[in-house]
Structure formats: structure tokens, C-alpha cells
C-alpha positions in Angstrom: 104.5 120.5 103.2 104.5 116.6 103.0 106.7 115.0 100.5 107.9 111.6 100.0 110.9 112.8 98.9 111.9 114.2 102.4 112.7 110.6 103.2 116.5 110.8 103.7 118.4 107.7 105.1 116.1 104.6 106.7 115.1 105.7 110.3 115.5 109.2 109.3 113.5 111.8 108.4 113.3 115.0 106.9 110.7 117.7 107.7 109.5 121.3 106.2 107.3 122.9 108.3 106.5 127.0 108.1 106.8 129.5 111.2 107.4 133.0 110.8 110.4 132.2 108.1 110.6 128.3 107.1 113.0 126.3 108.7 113.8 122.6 108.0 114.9 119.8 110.7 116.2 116.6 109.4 117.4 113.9 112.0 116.0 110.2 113.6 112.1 109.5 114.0 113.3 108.8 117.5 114.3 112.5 118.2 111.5 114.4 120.6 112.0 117.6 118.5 110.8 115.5 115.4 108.4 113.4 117.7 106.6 116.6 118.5 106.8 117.4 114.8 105.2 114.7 113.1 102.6 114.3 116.1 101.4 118.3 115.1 101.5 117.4 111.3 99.2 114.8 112.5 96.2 117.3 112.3 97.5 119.3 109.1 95.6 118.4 106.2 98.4 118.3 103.9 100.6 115.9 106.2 97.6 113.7 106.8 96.9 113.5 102.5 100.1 112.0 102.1 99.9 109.7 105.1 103.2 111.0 106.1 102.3 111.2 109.9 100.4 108.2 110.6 102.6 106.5 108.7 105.9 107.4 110.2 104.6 107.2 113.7 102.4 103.3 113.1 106.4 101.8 114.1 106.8 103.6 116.8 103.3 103.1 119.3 105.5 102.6 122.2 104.9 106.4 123.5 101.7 107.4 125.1 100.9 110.1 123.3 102.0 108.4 120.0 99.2 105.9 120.8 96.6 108.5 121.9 97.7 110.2 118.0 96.9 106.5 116.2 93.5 105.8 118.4 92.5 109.0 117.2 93.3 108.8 114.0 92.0 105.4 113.8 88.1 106.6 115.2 88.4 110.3 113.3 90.2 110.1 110.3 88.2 110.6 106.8 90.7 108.6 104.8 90.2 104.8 105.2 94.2 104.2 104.5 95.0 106.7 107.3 93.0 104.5 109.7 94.3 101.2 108.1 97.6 102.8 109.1 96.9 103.5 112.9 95.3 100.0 113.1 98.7 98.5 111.7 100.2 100.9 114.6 98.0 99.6 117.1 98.2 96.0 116.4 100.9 95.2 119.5 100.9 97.7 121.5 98.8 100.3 124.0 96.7 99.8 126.8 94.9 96.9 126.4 91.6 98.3 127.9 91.5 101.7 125.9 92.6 99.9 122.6 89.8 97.3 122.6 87.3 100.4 123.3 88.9 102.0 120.0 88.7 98.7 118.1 85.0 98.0 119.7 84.3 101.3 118.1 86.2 101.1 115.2 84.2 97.8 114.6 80.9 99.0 115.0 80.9 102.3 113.5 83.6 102.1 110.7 81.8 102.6 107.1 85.4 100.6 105.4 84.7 97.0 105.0 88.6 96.9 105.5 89.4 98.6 108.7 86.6 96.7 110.5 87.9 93.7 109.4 91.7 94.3 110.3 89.5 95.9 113.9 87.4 92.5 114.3 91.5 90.3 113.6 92.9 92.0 116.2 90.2 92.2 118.5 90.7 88.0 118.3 94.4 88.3 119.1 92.8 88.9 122.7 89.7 87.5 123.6 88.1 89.8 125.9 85.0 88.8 127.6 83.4 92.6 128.1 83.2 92.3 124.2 80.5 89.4 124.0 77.6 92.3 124.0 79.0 94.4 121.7 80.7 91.1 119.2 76.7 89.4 119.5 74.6 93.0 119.0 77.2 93.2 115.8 76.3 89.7 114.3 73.1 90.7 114.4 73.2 93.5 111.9 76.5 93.2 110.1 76.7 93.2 106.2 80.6 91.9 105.8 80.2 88.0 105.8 84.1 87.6 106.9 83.0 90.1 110.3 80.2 88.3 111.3 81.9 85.1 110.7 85.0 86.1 113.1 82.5 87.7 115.5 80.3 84.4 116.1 83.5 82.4 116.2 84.8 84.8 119.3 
């Protein structure tokens, strides 16, 4: 179960988790054991309602599969403040390639006004010429003002 009160000391965490009997492991974000953790309470509904996971692993997008966890949430997640999250995540970091695919996406398809217009800022960071398609096809039929603006300035 996910509570903010599991935060112990900064850079620490503290997590509940059940197996056969519960058990409790407190210790640095930066610990695999905890890694593995909070990247398996990514798909828990109950982790991902508190934005516990997302949240805890946005700092820390060095890892592969941490990056894999914050694309994904950012093109699956229901909650609009989960993806905000894994676009905060993914604003330095990953492949550059694959994470303009997810932002592409995240810009097209995205119903939050908000996440494609964090998605359209740091798609601007890097200008990417295989984008010009995808940014003139949006102009075309996008609603936000402030998206089609940035997208006919790239």
C-alpha cells in the first residue's frame, strides 16, 4: 500500500508491499532491491493513485528500464498527473530517438491540454527534422492555441 507517510529521510524511502506474510524494506531510492520495487508498484493501481512510483523514479531516468517505466507511463497512463510526472522524468534524459517517438505520440494523441504542451516544449529543446510531418499534419487540426503556435514556430 502507497502512503506518503513512508517517506523517511530525503533520498530514502520506505516501502510495504504484501507476499505470502508482509514484509517492509526501507533504505536509498538508489538500492536495486528498491529499484525493482517501485518499478513493480509501477503497474499496481494503488501505487500508481498516489503517484508514488512515477514520482519517485521521474529523478532517477538514468537506468534503462527506469526510462522504458516513464515512456510507458507517459503513452498508457489514465491519470494526466502520472504522465505530467514521467514527462518531468523524461525531460533530460533517454535515448533521443525512442523519446521523441514517445513525445511525437504523446503530442498527437494525448487528450490533456497539459501533457501535450509540456510534450510539444521539450520536443523544441531538440529540433528534429523527422518531426516536420508529424509537427505540420498537427497544426493542421490542433485545438490548443499555445501547441500549434510552438509547432509552426519549429
Amino acid at each position: 500500500m502507497c502512503d506518503r507517510r513512508s517517506r523517511t529521510a530525503p533520498g530514502r524511502v520506505r516501502i510495504a508491499y504484501d507476499e505470502t506474510r508482509r514484509r517492509e524494506i526501507s533504505g536509498a531510492i538508489d538500492n536495486p532491491e528498491i529499484q525493482k520495487l517501485v518499478l513493480a508498484g509501477r503497474t499496481k493501481r494503488t501505487i500508481r493513485e498516489c503517484g508514488g512510483s512515477v514520482g519517485l523514479l521521474k529523478d532517477r531516468a538514468g537506468s534503462g528500464e527506469v526510462r522504458e517505466a516513464l515512456m510507458n507511463a507517459l503513452l498508457h497512463d489514465t491519470n494526466p498527473g502520472v504522465r505530467l510526472k514521467a514527462l518531468e522524468g523524461l525531460k533530460h534524459r533517454s535515448q533521443r530517438n525512442r523519446r521523441a517517438r514517445s513525445l511525437s505520440q504523446a503530442l498527437q494523441f494525448d487528450d490533456n491540454d497539459a501533457v501535450r504542451m509540456q510534450a510539444v516544449d521539450l520536443l523544441t529543446l531538440r529540433r528534429d527534422e523527422a518531426m516536420v510531418g508529424v509537427l505540420q499534419n498537427l497544426v493542421q487540426k490542433e485545438d490548443n492555441s499555445y501547441v500549434r503556435s510552438k509547432c509552426t514556430k519549429l
